[in-house]
MOPAC internal coordinates of N, CA, C and O (Angstrom, degrees):
PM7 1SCF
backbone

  N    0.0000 0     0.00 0     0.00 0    0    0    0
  C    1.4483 1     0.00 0     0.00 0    1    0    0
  C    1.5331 1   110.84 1     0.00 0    2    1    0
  O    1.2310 1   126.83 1   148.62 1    3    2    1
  N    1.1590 1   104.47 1   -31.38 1    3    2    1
  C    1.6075 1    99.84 1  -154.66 1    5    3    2
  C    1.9457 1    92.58 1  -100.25 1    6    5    3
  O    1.2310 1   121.15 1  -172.11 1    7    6    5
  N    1.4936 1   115.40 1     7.89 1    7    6    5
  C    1.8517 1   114.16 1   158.78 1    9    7    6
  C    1.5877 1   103.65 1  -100.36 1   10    9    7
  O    1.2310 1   120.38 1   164.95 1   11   10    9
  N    1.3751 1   116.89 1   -15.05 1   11   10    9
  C    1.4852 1   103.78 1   162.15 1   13   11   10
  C    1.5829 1   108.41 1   -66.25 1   14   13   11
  O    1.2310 1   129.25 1   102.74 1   15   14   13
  N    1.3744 1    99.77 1   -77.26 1   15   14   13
  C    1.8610 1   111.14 1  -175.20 1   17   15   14
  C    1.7191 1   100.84 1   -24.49 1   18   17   15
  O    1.2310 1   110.89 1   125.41 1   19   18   17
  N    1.3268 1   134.75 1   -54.59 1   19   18   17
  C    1.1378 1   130.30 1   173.60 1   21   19   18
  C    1.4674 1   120.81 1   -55.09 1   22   21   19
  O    1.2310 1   123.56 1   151.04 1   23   22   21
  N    1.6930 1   110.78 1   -28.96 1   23   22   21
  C    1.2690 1    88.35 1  -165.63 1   25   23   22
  C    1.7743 1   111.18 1   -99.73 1   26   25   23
  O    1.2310 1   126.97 1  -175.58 1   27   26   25
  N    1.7912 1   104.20 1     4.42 1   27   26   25
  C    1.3079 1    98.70 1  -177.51 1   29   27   26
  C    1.4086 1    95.72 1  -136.77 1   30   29   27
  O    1.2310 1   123.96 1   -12.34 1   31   30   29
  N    1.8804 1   110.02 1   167.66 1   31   30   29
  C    1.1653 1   122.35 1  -177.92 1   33   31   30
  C    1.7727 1   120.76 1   -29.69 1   34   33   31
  O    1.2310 1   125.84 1   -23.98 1   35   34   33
  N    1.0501 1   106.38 1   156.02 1   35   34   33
  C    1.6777 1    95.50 1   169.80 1   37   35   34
  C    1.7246 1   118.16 1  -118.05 1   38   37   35
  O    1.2310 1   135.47 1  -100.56 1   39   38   37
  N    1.7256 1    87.68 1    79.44 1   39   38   37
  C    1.2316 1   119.24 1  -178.17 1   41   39   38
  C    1.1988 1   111.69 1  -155.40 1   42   41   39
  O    1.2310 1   122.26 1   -23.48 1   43   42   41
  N    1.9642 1   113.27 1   156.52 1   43   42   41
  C    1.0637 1   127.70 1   168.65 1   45   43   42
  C    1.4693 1   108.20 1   -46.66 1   46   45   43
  O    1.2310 1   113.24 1   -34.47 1   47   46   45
  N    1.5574 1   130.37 1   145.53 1   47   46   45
  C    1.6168 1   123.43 1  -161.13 1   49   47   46
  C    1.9061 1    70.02 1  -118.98 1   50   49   47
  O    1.2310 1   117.72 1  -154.98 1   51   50   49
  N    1.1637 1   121.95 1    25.02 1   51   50   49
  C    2.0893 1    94.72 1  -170.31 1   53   51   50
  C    1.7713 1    69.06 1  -113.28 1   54   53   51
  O    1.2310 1   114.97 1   112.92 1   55   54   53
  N    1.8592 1   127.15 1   -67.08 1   55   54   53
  C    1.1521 1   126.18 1  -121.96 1   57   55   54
  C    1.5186 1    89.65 1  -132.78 1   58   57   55
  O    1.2310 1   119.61 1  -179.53 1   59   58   57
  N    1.4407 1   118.35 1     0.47 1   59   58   57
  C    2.0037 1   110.87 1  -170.54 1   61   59   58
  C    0.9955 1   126.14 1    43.93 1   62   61   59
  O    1.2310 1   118.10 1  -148.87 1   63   62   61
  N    1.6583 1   121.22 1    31.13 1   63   62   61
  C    1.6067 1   131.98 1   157.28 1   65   63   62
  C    1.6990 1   102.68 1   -43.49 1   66   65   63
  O    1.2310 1   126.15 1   -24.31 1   67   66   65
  N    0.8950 1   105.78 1   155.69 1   67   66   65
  C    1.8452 1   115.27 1   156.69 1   69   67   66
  C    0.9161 1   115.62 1  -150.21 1   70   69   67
  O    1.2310 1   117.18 1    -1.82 1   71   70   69
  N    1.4431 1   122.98 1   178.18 1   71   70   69
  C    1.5411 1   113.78 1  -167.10 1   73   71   70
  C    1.4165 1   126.19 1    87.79 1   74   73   71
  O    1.2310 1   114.82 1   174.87 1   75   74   73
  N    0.8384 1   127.43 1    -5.13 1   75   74   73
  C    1.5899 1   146.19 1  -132.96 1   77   75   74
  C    1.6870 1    92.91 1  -154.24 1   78   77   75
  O    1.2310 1   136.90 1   -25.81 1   79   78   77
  N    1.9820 1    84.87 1   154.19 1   79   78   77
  C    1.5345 1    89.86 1   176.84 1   81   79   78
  C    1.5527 1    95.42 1  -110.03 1   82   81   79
  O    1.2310 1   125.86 1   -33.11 1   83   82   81
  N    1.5792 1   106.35 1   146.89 1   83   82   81
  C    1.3249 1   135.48 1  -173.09 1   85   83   82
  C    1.6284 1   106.90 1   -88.27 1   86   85   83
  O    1.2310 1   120.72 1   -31.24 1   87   86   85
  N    1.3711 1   116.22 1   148.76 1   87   86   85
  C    1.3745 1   134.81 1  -169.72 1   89   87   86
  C    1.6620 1   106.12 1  -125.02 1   90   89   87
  O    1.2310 1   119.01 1   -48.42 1   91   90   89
  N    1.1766 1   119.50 1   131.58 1   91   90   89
  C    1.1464 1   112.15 1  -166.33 1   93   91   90
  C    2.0597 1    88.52 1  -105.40 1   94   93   91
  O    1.2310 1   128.25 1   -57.71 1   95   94   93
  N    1.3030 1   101.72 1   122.29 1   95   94   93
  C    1.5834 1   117.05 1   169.49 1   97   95   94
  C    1.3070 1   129.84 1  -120.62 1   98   97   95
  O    1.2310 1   128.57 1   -29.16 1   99   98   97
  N    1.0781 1   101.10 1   150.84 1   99   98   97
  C    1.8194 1   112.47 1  -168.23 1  101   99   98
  C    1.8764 1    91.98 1   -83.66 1  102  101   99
  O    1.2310 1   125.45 1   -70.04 1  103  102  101
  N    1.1013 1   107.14 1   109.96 1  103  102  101
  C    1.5548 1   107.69 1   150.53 1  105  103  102
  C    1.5559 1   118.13 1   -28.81 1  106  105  103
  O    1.2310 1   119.73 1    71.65 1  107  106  105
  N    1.1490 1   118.13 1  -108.35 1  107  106  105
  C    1.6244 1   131.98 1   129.16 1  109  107  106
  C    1.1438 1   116.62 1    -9.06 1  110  109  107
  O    1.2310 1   110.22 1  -109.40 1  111  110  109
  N    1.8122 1   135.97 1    70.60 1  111  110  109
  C    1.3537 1   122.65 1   167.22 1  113  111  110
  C    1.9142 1   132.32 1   -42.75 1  114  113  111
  O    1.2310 1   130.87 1   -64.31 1  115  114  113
  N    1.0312 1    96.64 1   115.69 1  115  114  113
  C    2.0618 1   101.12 1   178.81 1  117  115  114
  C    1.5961 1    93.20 1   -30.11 1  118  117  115
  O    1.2310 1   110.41 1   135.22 1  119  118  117
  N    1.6205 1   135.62 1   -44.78 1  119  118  117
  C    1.1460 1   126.23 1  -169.26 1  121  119  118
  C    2.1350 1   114.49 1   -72.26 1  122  121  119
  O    1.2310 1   136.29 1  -167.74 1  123  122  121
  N    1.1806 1    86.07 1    12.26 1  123  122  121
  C    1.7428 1   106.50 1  -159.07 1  125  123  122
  C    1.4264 1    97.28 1  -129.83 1  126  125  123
  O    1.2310 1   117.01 1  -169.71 1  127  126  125
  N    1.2899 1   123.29 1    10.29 1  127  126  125
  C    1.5969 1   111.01 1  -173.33 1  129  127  126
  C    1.6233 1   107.77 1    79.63 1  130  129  127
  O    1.2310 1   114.78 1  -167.02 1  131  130  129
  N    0.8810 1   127.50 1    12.98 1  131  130  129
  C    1.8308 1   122.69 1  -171.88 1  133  131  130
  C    1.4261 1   100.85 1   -81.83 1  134  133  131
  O    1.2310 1   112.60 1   -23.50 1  135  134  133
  N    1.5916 1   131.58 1   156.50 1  135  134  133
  C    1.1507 1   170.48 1  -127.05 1  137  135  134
  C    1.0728 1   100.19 1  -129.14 1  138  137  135
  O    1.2310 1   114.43 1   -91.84 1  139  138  137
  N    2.1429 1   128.16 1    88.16 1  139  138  137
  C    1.5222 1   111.99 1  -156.55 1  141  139  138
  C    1.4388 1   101.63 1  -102.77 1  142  141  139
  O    1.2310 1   117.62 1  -148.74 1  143  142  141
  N    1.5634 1   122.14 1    31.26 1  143  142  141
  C    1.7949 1   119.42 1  -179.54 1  145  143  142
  C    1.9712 1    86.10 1  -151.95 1  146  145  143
  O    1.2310 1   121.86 1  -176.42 1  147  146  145
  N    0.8831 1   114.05 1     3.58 1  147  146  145
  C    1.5353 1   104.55 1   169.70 1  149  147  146
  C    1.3453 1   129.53 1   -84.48 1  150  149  147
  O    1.2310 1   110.86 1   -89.41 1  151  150  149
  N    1.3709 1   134.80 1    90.59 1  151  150  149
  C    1.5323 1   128.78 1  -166.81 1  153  151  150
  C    1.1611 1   113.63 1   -53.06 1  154  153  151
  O    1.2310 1   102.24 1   175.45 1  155  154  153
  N    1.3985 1   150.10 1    -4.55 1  155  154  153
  C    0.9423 1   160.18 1   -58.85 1  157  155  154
  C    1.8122 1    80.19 1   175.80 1  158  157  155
  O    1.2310 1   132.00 1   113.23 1  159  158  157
  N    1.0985 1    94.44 1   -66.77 1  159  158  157
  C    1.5971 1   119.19 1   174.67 1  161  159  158
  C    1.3039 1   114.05 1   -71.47 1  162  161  159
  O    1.2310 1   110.01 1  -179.17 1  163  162  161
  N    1.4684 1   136.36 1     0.83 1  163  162  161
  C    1.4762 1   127.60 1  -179.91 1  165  163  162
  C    1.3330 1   116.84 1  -122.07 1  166  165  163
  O    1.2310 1   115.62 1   -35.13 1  167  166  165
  N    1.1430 1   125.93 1   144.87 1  167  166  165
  C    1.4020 1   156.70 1   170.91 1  169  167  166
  C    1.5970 1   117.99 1   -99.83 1  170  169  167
  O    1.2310 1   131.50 1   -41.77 1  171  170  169
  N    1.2330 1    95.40 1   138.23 1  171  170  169
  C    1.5430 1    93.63 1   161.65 1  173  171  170
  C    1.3506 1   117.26 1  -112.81 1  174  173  171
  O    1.2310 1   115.49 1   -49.84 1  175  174  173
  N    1.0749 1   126.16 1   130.16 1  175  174  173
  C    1.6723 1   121.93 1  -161.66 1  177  175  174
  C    1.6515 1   100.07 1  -119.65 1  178  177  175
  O    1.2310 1    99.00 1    -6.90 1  179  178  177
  N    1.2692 1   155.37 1   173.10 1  179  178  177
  C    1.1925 1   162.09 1    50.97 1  181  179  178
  C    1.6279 1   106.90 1    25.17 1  182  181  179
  O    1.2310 1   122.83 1   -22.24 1  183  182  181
  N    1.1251 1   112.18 1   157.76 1  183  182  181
  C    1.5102 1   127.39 1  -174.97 1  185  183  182
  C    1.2670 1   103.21 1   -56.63 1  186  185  183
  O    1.2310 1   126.79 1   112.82 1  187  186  185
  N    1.9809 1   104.55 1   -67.18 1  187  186  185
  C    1.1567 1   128.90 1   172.28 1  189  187  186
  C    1.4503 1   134.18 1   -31.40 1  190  189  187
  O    1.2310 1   121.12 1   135.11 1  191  190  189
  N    1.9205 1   115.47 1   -44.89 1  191  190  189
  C    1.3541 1   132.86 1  -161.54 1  193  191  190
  C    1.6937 1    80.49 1   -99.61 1  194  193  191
  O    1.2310 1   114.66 1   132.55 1  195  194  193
  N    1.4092 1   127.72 1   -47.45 1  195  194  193
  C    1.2388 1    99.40 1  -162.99 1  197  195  194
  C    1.9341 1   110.43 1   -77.85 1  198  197  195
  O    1.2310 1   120.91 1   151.15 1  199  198  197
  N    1.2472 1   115.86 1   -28.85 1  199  198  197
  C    1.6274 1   130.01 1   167.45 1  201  199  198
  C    1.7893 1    97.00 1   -36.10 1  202  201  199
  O    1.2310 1   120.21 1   117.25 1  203  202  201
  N    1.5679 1   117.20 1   -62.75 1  203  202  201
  C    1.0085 1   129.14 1  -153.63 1  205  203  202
  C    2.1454 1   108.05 1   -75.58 1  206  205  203
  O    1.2310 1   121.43 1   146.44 1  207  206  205
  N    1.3344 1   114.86 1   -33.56 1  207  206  205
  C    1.3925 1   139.83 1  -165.53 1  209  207  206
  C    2.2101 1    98.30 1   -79.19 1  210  209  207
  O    1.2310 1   131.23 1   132.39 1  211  210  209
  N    1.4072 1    95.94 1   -47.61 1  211  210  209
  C    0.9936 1    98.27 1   166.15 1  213  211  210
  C    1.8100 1   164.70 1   -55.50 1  214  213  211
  O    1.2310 1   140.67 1   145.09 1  215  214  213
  N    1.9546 1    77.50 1   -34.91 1  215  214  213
  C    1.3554 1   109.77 1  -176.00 1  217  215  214
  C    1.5475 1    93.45 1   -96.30 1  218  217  215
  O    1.2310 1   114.34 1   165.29 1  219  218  217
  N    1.5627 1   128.33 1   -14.71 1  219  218  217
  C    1.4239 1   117.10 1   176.32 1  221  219  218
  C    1.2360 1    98.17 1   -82.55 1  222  221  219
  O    1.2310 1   115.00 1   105.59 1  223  222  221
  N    1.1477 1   127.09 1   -74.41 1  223  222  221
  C    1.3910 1   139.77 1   177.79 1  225  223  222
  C    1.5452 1   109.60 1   -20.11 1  226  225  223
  O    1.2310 1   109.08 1   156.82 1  227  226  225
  N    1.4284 1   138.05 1   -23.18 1  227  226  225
  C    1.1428 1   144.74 1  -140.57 1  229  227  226
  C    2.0914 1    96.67 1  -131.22 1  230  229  227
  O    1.2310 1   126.58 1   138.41 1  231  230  229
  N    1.2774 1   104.94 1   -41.59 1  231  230  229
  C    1.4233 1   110.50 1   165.26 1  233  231  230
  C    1.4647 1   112.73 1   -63.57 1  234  233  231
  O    1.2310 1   121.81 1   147.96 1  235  234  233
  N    1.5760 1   114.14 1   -32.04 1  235  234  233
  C    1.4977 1   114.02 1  -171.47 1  237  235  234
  C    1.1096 1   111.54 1   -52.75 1  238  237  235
  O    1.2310 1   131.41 1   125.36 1  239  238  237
  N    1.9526 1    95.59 1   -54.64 1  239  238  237
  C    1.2365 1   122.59 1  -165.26 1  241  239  238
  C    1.5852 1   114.35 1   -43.25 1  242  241  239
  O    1.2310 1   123.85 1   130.43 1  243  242  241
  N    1.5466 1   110.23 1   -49.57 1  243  242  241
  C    1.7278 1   123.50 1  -158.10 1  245  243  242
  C    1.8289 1    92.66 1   -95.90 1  246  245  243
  O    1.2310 1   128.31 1   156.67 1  247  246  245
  N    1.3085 1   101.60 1   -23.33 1  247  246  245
  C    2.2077 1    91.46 1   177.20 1  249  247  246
  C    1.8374 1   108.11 1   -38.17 1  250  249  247
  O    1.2310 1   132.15 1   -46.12 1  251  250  249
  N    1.0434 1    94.15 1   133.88 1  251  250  249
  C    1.5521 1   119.55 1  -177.52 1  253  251  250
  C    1.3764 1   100.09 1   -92.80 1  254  253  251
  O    1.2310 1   116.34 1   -53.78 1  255  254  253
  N    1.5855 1   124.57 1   126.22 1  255  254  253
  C    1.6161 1   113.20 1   172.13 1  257  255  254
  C    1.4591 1   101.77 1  -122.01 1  258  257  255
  O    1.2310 1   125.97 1   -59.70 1  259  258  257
  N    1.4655 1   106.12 1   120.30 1  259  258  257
  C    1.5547 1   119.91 1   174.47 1  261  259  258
  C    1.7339 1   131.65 1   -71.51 1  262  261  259
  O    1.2310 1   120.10 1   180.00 1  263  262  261

């Protein structure tokens, strides 16, 4: 985590909050097939963007298609 944080801005990459502590997130959730050592695969989110990225990602997951 901490050669990402170095290697990119120190900001939310969803919304460019600063100030704030950063969350390192899987694009691609591991529960989604995502890439859990691929930077490639990470985000830095805000509390907020990653709280918010999650709970969609997580509705997708459980949507029922009739």
């Amino acid at each position: 985590m901490k050669e990402i944080k170095a290697e990119r801005p120190n900001c939310c990459e969803r919304c460019g909050r600063t100030g704030t502590r950063l969350f390192g997130d899987h694009i691609r959730e591991l529960k989604d097939g995502g890439a859990p050592l691929d930077k490639r695969n990470i985000q830095l989110l805000c509390g907020s963007c990653h709280t918010a990225k999650t709970a969609q990602e997580r509705a997708k997951r459980n949507a029922v298609e009739y």
